[in-house]
PyMOL Python script that loads the backbone (N, CA, C, O; Angstrom):
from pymol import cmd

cmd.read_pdbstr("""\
ATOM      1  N   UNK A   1     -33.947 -26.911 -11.209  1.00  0.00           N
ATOM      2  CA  UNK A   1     -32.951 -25.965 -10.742  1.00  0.00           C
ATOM      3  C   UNK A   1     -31.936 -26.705  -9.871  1.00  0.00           C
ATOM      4  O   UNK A   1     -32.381 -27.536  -9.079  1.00  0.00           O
ATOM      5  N   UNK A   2     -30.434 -26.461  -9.942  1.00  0.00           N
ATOM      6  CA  UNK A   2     -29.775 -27.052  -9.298  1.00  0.00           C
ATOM      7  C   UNK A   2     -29.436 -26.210  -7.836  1.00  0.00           C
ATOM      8  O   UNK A   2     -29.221 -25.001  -7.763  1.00  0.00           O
ATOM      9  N   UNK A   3     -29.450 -27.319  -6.539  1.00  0.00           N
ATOM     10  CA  UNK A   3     -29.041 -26.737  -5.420  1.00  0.00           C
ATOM     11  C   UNK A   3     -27.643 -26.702  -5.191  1.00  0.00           C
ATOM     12  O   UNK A   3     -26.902 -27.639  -4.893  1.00  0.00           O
ATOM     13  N   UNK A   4     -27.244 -24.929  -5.451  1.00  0.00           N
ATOM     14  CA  UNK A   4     -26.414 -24.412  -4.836  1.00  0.00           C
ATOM     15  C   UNK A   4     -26.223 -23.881  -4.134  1.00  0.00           C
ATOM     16  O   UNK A   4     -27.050 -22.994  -3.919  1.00  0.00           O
ATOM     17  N   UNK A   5     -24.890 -23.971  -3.111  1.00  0.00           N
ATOM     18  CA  UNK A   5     -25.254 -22.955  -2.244  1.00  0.00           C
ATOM     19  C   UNK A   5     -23.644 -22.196  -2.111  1.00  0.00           C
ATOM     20  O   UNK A   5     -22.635 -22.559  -2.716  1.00  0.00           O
ATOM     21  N   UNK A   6     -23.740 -21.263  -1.315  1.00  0.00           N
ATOM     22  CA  UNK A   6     -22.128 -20.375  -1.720  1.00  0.00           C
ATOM     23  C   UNK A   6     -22.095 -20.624   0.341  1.00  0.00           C
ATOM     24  O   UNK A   6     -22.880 -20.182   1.180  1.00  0.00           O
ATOM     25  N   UNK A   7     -20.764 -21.548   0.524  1.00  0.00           N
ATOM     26  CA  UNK A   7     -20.412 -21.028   1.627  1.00  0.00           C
ATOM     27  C   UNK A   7     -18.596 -20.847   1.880  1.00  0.00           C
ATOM     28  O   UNK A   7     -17.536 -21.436   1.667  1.00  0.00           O
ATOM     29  N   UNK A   8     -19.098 -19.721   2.420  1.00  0.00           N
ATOM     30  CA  UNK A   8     -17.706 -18.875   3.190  1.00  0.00           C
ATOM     31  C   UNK A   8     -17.013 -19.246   4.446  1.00  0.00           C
ATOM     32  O   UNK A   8     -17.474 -19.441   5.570  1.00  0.00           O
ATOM     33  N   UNK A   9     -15.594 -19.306   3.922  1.00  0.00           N
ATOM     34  CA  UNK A   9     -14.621 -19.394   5.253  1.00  0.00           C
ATOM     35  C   UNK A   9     -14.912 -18.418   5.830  1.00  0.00           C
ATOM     36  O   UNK A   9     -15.505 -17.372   5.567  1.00  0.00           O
ATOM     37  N   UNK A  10     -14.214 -19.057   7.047  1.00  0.00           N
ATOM     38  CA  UNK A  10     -14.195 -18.031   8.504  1.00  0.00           C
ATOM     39  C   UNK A  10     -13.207 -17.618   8.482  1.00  0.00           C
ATOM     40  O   UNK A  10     -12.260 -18.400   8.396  1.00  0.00           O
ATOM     41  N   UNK A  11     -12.987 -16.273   8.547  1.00  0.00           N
ATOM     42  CA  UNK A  11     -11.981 -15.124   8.626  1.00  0.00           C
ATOM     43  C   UNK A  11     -10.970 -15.774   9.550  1.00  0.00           C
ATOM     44  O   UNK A  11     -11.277 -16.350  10.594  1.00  0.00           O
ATOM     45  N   UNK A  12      -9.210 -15.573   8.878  1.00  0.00           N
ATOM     46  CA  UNK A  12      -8.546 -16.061   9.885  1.00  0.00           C
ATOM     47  C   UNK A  12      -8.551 -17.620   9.654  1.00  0.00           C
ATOM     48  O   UNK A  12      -7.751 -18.232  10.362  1.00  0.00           O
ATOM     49  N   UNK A  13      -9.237 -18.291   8.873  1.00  0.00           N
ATOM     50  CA  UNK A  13      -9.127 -19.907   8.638  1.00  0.00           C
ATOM     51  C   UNK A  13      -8.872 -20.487   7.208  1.00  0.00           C
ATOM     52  O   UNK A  13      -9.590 -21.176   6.483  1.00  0.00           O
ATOM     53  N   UNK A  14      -7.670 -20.003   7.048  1.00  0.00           N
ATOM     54  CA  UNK A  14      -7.717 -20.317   5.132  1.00  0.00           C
ATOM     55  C   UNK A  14      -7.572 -21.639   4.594  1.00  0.00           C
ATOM     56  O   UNK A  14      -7.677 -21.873   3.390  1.00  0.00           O
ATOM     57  N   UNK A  15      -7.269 -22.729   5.689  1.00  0.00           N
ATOM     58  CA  UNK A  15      -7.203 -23.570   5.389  1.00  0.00           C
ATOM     59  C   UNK A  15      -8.301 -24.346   5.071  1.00  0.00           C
ATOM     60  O   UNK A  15      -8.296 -25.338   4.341  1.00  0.00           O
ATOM     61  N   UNK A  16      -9.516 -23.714   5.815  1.00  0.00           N
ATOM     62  CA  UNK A  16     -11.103 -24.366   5.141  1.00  0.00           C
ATOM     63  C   UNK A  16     -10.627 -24.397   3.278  1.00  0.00           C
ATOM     64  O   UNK A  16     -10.715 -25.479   2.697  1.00  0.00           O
ATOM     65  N   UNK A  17     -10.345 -23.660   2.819  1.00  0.00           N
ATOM     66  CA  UNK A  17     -10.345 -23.325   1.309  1.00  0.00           C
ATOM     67  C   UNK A  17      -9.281 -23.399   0.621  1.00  0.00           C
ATOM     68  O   UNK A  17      -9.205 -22.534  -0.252  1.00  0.00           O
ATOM     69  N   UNK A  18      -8.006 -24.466   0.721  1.00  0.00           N
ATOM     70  CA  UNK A  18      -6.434 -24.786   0.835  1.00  0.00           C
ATOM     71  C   UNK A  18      -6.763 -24.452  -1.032  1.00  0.00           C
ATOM     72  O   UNK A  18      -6.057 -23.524  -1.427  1.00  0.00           O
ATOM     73  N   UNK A  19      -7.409 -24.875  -1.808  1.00  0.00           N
ATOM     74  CA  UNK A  19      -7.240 -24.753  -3.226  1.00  0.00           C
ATOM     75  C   UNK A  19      -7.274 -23.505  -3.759  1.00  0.00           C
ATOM     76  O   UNK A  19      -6.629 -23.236  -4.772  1.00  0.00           O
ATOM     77  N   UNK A  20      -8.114 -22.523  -3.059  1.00  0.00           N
ATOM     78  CA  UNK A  20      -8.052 -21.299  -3.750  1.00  0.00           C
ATOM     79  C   UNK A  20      -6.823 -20.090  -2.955  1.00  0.00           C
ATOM     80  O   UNK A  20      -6.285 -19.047  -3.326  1.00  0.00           O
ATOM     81  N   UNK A  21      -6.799 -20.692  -2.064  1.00  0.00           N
ATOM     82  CA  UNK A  21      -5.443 -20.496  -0.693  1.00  0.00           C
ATOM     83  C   UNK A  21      -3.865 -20.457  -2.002  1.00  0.00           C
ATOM     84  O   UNK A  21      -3.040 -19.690  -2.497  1.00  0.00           O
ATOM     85  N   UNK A  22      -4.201 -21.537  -1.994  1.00  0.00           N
ATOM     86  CA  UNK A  22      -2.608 -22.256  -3.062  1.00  0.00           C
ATOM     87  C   UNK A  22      -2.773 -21.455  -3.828  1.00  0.00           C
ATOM     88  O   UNK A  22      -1.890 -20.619  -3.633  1.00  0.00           O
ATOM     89  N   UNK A  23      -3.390 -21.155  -4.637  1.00  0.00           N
ATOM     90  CA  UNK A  23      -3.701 -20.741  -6.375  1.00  0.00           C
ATOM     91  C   UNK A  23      -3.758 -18.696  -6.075  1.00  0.00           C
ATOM     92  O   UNK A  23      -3.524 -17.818  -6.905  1.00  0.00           O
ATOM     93  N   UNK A  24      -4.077 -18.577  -4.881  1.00  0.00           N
ATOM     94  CA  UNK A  24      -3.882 -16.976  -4.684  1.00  0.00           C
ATOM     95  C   UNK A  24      -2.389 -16.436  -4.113  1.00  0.00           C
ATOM     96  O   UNK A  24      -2.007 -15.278  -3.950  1.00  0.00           O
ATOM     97  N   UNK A  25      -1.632 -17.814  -3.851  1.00  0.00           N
ATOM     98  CA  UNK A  25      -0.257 -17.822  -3.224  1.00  0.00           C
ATOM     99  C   UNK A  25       0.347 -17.913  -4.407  1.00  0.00           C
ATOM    100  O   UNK A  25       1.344 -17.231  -4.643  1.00  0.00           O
ATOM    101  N   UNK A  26      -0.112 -18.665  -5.202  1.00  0.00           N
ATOM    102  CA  UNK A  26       1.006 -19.060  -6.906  1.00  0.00           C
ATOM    103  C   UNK A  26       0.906 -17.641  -7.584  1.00  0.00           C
ATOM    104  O   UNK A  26       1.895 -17.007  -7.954  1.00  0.00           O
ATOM    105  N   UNK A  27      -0.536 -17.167  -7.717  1.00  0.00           N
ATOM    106  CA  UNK A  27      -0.783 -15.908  -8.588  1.00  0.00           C
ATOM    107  C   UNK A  27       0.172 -14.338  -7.927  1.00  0.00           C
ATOM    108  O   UNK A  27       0.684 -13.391  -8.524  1.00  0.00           O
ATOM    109  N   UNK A  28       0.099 -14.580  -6.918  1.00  0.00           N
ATOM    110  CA  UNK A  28       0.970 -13.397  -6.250  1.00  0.00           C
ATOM    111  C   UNK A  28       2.461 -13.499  -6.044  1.00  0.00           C
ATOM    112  O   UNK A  28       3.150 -12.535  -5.709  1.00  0.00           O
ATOM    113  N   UNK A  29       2.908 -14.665  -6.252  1.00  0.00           N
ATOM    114  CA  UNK A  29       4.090 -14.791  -5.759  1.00  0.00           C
ATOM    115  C   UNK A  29       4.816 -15.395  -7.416  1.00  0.00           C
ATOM    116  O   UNK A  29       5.854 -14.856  -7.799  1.00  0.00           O
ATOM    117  N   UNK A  30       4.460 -16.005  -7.889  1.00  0.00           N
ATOM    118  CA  UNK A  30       4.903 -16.348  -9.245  1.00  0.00           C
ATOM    119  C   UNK A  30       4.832 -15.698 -10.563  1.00  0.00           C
ATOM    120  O   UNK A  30       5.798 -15.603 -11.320  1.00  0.00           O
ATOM    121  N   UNK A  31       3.676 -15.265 -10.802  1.00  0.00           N
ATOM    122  CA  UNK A  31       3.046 -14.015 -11.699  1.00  0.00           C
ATOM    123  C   UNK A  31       3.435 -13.086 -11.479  1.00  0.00           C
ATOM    124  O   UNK A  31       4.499 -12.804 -12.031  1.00  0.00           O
ATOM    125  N   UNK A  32       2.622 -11.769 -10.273  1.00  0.00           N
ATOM    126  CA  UNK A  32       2.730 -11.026 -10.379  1.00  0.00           C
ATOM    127  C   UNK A  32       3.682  -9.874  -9.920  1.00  0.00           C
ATOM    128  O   UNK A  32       3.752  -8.665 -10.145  1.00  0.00           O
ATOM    129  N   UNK A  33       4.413 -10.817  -9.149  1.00  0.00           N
ATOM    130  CA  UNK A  33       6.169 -10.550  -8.026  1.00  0.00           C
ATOM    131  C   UNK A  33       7.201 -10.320  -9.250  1.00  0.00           C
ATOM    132  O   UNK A  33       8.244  -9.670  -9.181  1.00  0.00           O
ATOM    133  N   UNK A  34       6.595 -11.115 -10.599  1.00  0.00           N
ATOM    134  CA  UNK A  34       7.425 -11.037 -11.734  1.00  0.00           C
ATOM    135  C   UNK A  34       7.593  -9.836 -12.255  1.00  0.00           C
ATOM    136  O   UNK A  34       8.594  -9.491 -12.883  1.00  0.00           O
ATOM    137  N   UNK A  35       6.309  -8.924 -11.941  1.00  0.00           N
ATOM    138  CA  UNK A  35       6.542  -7.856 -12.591  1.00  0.00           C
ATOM    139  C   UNK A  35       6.290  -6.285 -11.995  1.00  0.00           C
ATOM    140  O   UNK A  35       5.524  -6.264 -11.032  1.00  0.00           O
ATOM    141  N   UNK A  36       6.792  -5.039 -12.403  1.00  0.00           N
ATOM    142  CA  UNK A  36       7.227  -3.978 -11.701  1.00  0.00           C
ATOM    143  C   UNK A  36       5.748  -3.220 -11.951  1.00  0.00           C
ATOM    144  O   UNK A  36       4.954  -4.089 -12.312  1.00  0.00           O
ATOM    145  N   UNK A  37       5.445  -2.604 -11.921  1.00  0.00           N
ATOM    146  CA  UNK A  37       4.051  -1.760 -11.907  1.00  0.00           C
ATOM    147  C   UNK A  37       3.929  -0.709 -11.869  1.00  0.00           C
ATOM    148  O   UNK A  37       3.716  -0.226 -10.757  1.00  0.00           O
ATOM    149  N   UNK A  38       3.972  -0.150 -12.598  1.00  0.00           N
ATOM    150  CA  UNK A  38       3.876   1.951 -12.417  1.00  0.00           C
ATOM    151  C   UNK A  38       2.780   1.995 -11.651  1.00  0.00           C
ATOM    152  O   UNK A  38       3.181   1.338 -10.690  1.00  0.00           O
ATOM    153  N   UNK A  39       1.625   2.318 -11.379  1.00  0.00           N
ATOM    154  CA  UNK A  39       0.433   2.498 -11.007  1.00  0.00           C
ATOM    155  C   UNK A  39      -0.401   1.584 -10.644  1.00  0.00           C
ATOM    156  O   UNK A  39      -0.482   0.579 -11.352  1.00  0.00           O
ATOM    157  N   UNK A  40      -1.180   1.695  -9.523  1.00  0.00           N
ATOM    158  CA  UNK A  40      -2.497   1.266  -9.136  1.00  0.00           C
ATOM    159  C   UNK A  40      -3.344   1.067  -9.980  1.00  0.00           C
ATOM    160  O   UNK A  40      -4.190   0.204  -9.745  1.00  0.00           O
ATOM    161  N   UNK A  41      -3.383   1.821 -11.259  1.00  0.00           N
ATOM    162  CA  UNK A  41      -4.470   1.219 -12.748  1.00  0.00           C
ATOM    163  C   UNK A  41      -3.747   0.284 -13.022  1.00  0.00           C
ATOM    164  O   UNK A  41      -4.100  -0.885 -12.868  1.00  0.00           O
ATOM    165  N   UNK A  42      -2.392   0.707 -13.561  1.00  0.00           N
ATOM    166  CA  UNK A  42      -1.916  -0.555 -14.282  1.00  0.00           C
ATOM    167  C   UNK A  42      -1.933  -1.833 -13.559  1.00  0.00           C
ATOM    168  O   UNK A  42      -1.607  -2.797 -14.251  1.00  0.00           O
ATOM    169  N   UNK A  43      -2.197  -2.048 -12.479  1.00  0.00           N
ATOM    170  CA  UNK A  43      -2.042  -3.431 -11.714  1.00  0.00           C
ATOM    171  C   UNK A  43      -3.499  -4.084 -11.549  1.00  0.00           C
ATOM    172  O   UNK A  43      -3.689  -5.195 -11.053  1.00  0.00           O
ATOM    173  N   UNK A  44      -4.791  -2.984 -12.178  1.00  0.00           N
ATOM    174  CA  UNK A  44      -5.954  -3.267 -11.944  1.00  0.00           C
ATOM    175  C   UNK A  44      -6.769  -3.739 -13.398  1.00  0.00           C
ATOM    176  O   UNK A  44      -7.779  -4.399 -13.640  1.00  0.00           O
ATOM    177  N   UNK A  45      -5.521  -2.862 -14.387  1.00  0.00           N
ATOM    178  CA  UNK A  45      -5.725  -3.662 -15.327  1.00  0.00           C
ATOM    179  C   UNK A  45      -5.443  -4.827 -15.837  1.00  0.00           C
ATOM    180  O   UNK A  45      -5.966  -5.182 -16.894  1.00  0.00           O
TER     181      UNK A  45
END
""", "prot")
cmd.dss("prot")
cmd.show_as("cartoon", "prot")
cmd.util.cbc("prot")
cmd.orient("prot")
């Protein structure tokens, strides 16, 4: 079995986690800023 383990930033410190930081800044701001959204479903779909 391989040892994994899951650890979490500290609230308020995003820079512990700069790669998924970047990549949730690209997805919101490049993607989805692109487009208009009728609804709370449609944005969940």
């Amino acid at each position: 079995m391989k040892d994994i383990r899951i650890d979490y930033t500290q609230p308020g410190k995003p820079q512990q986690n700069a790669y998924v930081e970047r990549f949730n800044r690209t997805a919101h701001h490049d993607w989805l800023a692109q487009y208009l959204f009728e609804s709370l479903s449609e944005v969940q779909e």
